[in-house]
C-alpha positions as CSV (number, residue, x, y, z in Angstrom):
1,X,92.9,118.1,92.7
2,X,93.8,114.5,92.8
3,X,91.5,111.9,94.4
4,X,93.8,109.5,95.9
5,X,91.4,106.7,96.4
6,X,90.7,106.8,93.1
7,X,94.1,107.3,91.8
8,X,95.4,104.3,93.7
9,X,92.4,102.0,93.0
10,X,92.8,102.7,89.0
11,X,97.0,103.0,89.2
12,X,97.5,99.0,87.6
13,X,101.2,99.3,88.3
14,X,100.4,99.8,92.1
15,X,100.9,96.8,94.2
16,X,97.3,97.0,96.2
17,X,94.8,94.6,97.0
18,X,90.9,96.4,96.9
19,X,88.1,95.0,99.2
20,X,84.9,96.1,99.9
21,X,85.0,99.5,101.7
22,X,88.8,99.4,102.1
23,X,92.0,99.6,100.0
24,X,95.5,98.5,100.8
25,X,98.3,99.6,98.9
26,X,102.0,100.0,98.8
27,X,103.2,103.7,97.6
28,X,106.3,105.1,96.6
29,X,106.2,108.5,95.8
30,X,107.9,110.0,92.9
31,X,111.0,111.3,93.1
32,X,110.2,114.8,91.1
33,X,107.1,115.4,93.5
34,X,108.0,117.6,96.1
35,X,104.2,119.2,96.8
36,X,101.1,117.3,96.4
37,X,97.9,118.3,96.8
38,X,94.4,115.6,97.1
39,X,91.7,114.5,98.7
40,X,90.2,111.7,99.9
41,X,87.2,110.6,100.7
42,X,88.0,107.5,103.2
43,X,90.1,107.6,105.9
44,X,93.6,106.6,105.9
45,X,96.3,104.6,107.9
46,X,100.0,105.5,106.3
47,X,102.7,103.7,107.5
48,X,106.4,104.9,106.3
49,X,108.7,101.9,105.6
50,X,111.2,104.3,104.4
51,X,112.1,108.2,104.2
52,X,110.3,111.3,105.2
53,X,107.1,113.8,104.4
54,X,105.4,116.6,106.0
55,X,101.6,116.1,106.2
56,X,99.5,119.4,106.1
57,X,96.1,120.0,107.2
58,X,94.0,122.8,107.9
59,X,95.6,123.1,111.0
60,X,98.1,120.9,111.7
61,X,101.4,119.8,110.2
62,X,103.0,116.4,111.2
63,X,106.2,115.4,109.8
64,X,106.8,111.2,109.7
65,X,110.2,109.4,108.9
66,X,110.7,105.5,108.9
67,X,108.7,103.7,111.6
68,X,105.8,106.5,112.0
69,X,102.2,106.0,111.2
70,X,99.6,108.6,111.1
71,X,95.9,108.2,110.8
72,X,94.3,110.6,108.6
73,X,90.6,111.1,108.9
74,X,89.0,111.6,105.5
75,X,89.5,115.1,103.8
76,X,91.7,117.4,101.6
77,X,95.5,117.2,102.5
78,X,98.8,118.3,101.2
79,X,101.7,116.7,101.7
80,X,105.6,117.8,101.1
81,X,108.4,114.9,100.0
82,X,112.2,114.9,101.2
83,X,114.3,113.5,98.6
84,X,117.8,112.7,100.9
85,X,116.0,109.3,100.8
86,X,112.8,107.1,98.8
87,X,109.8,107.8,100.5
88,X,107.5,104.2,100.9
89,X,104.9,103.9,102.4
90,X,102.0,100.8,103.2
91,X,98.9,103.1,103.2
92,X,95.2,101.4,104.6
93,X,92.5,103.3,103.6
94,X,88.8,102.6,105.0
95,X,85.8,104.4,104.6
96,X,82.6,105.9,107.0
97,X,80.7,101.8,106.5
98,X,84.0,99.7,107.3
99,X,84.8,101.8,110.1
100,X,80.5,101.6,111.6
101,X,80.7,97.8,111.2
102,X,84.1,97.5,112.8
103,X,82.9,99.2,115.8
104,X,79.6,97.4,116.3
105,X,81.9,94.4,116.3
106,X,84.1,95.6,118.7
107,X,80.8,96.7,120.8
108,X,79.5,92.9,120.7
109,X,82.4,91.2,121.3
110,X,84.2,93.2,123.8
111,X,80.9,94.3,125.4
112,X,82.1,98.2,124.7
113,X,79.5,100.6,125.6
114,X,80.4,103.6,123.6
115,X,79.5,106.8,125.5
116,X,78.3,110.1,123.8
117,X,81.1,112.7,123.0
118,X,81.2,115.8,120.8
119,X,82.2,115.3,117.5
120,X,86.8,115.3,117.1
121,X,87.7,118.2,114.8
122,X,91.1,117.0,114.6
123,X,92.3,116.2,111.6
124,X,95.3,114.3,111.9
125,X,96.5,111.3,114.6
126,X,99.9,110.0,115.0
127,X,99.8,106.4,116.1
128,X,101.6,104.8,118.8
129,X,103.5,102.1,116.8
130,X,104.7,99.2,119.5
131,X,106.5,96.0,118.0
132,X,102.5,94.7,117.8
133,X,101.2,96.9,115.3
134,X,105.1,97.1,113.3
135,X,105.0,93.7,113.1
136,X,102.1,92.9,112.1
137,X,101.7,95.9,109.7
138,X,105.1,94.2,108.3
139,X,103.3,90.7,107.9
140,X,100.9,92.6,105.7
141,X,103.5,94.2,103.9
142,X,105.1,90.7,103.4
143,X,101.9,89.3,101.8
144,X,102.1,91.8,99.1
145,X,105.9,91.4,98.2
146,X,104.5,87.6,97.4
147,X,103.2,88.9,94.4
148,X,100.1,86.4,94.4
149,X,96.0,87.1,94.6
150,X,95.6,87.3,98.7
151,X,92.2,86.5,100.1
152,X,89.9,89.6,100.7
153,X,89.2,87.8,104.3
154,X,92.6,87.4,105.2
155,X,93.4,91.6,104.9
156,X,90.2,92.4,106.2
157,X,91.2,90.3,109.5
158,X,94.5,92.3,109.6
159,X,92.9,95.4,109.7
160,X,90.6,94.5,112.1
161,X,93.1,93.6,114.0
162,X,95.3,96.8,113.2
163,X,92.1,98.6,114.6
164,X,91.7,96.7,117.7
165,X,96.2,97.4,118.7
166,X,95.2,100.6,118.0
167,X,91.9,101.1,120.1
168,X,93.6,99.0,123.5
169,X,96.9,101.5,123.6
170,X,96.2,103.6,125.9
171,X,99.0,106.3,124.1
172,X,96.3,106.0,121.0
173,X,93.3,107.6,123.2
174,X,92.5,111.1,121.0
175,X,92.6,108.8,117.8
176,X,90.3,105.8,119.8
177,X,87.6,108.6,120.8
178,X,87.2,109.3,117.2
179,X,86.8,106.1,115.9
180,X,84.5,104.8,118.3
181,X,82.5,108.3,118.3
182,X,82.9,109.6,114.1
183,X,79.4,107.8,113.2
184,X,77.0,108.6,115.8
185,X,75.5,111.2,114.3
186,X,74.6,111.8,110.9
187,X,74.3,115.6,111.1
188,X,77.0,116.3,113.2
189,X,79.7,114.4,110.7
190,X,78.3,116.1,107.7
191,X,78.5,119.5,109.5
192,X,82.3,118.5,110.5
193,X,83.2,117.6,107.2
194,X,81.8,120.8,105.7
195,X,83.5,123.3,107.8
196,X,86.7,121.9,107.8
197,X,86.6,121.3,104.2
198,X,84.6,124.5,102.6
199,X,87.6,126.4,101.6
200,X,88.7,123.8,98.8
201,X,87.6,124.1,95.5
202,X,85.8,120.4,95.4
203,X,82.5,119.9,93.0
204,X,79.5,119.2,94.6
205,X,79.9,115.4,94.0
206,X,82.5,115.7,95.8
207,X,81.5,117.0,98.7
208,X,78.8,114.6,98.7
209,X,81.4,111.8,98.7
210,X,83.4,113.9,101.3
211,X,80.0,113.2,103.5
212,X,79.4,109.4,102.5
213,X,76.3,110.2,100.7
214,X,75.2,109.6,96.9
215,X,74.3,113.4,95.5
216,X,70.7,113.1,95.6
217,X,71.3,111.9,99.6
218,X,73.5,114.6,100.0
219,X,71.5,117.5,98.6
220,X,68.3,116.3,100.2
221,X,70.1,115.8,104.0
222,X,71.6,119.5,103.5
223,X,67.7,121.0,102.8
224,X,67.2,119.4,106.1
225,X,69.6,119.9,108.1
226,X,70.5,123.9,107.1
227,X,67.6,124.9,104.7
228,X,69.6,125.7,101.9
229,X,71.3,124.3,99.3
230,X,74.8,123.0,99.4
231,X,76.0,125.6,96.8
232,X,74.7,128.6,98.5
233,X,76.1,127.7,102.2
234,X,79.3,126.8,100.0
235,X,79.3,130.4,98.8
236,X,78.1,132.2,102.0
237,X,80.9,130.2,104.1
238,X,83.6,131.3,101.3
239,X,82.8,135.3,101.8
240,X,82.5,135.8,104.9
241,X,85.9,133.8,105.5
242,X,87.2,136.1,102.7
243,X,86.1,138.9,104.9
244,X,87.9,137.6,107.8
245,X,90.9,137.1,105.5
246,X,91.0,140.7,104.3
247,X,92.3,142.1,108.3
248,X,95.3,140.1,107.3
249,X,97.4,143.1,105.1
250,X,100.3,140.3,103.6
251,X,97.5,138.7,101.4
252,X,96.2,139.9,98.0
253,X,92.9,139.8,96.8
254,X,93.7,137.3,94.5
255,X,95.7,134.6,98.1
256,X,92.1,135.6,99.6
257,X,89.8,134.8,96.3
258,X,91.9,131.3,96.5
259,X,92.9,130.2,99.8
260,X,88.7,130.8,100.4
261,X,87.6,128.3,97.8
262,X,86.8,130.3,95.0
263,X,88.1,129.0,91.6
264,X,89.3,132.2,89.8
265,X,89.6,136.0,90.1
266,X,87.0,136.9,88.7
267,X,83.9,134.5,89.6
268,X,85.5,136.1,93.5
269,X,85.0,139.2,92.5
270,X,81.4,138.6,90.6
271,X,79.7,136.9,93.7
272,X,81.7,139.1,95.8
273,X,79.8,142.4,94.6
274,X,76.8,140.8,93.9
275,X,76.1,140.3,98.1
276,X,77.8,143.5,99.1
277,X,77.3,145.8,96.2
278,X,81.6,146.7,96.0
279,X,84.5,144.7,94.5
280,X,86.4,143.1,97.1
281,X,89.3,145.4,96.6
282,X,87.1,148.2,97.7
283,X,85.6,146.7,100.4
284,X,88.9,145.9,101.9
285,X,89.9,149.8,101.5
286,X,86.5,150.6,103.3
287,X,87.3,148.1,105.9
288,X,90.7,149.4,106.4
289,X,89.5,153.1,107.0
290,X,87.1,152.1,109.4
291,X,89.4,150.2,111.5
292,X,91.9,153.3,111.7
């Protein structure tokens, strides 16, 4: 699976500029791509400047066209390309520390007081885009078609400022709750990035990214917070949602072995027996009977 940050920030024939904690880039998508599958483990802003894509998420699918911007909070995504016309994008992405410093800013200057909500388990925002935020994502735009070295301070003013027309619109409030709410609690984003994202077959290193930690962080926080390790609440999570997938009779073993998180047929079936003593093709049968 690809990791787009990392694509992007490595791709030398992108036209991008990378600061710290943020990366700005202008993407066109190939033309032969129709499905894409990655994750990333900062959030992202995508602006279309021209044709359309699907976004997919756990649970959501937005479609954007020309004009359209979505925020997408940090995670594993798929997307799926049109190819009536080019698809370009201007795509911001910003990770857990530019986003905490950005909001105590906007606490101190605008004397915000942010109140305590639950944590947003939706995954994807579409921005309202008034002339404001066009024009001055266009400006931005502009500054990269100049082809010359911009100054870090200069784009990380425009995103502030993209930030700010985005927290004041009224039309923007689901997205503004999660910005100004996503780093109150330490337990309760690592807990919302593991659920939503247990069912992808990411490395542990990854996850740890996924969760803004270094892997040492990241295994010692999970001992504290669920007394376990990160692999065995990884496999634990993955059966018992294969369990819940096996009531659904139009998937295989093999759609539930992958579409669960496991990486192939037969590691499924090996951990599979080993916590309920029957290959999963059996246990389904059982289950069956006992629901007749």
């Amino acid at each position: 699976m690809v990791d787009i940050y990392r694509y992007f920030k490595s791709n030398p024939d992108l036209n991008k500029v990378v600061g710290n904690n943020y990366l700005f880039v202008e993407y066109k998508c190939p033309l032969d791509v129709e499905d894409y599958k990655f994750w990333s483990d900062s959030h992202m802003i995508t602006y279309v400047i021209s044709g359309k894509k699907d976004w997919i998420s756990k649970n959501n699918v937005f479609q954007i066209t020309g004009g359209d911007a979505l925020f997408i909070k940090k995670g594993v995504y798929q997307t799926k390309q049109y190819f009536d016309v080019d698809y370009c994008v201007m795509m911001f992405l910003l990770n857990d520390d530019f986003i905490a410093e950005f909001i105590r800013e906007y606490q101190n200057n605008y004397k915000k007081k942010i109140p305590k909500m639950p944590i947003c388990e939706q995954e994807l925002f579409r921005i309202n885009t008034g002339e404001t935020i066009e024009s001055l994502i266009i400006s931005v735009f502009n500054y990269l078609k100049q082809a010359q070295t911009l100054p870090q301070e200069l784009i990380e003013i425009k995103f502030k400022e993209l930030l700010i027309n985005i927290l004041i619109d009224p039309k923007n409030s689901s997205l503004t709750n999660f910005l100004l709410t996503c780093n109150q609690s330490a337990k309760a984003d690592m807990e919302s990035t593991m659920l939503n994202n247990f069912t992808y077959d990411l490395s542990i290193e990854e996850f740890a990214r996924l969760c803004g930690r270094s892997l040492s962080t990241f295994k010692r926080d999970f001992k504290k917070y669920y007394g376990d390790t990160p692999a065995n609440w990884l496999k634990a999570q993955r059966l018992t949602y294969a369990i819940s997938l096996m009531q659904n009779p139009d998937l295989s073993i093999g759609d539930i072995c992958y579409e669960s998180g496991f990486k192939n047929l037969s590691h499924f079936n090996k951990v599979f027996k080993e916590k309920f003593n029957l290959p999963p093709g059996q246990y389904r049968s059982n289950l069956q009977k006992m629901i007749v």
